[in-house]
C-alpha positions, 0 to 999 in steps of 0.5 A: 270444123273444130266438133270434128277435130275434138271427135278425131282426137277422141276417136284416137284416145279411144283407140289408144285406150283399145290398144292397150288393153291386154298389155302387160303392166309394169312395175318399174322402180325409178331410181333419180335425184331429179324429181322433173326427170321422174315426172318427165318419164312418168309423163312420157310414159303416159303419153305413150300409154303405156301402163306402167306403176311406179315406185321411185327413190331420189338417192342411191342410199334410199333405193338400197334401203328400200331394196333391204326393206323388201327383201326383209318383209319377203320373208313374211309376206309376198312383195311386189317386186321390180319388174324393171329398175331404171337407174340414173348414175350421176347423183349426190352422195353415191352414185347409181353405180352403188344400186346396181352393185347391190342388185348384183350382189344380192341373189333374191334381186341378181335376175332383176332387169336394171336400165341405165337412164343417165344425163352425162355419159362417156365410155368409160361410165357405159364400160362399168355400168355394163361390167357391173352388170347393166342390162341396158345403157341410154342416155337422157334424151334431149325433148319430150317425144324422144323420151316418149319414143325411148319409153316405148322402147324400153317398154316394148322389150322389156314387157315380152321378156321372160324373167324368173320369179323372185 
């Protein structure tokens, strides 16, 4: 019995593995003071088997620099860009409100996605995140395959959307 569940388990791997060939990879900039929520989104993320790369700040003040550090070297060469930002708002020092204001204000970046991905949420802070210019507005899930259930989500969207280049 145990031979068939390892050839089960192995049957589904492949499967999910089948499945995901020909998706679309995405490039998402993780913008989060917790390290365990990034790896915990990672791992969900893979779970899910969605093929997604990572690029990951822990501070508002280190996701603008390495925003301005980007739109720097476009001017010489091709950058890799976002092709979605996930943005935690309760974080030391400025909060994420500060990432998705630059984002907005900057041309080169203004098209490029931005999802709140927040532990403490009220109306008021989903009001301004959506004033500032947020595309979408989620609240840290409590375990691990409700975080499993929102990556796919976003990633369900977010891969068939038309963006323009930057």
């Amino acid at each position: 019995m145990p031979a068939r569940k390892l050839d089960s388990e192995k049957a589904q791997n492949s499967l999910q593995s089948a499945v995901s060939v020909g998706r679309r990879s995405l490039l998402v900039f993780h913008v989060d003071d917790s390290t365990d929520d990034q790896v915990l989104f990672q791992a969900a993320c893979r779970k899910a088997n969605i093929p997604i790369q990572w690029q990951v700040a822990d501070s508002s003040e280190q996701a603008i620099s390495l925003l301005k550090s980007a739109l720097a070297l476009s001017e010489t060469q091709e950058v890799p860009w976002p092709d979605l930002v996930v943005l935690d708002i309760n974080m030391p020092g400025e909060k994420g409100f500060k990432v998705l204001e630059f984002v907005r204000a900057t041309p080169q970046l203004r098209a490029m996605p931005v999802i709140i991905l927040t532990g403490l949420t009220s109306n008021e802070m989903m009001a301004q995140a959506y004033a500032l210019g947020a595309n979408s507005f989620h609240e840290k899930p409590n375990g691990f395959e409700a975080m499993v259930e929102l990556a796919n989500c976003l990633y369900q969207a977010w891969s068939a959307a038309r963006r323009p280049s930057l």
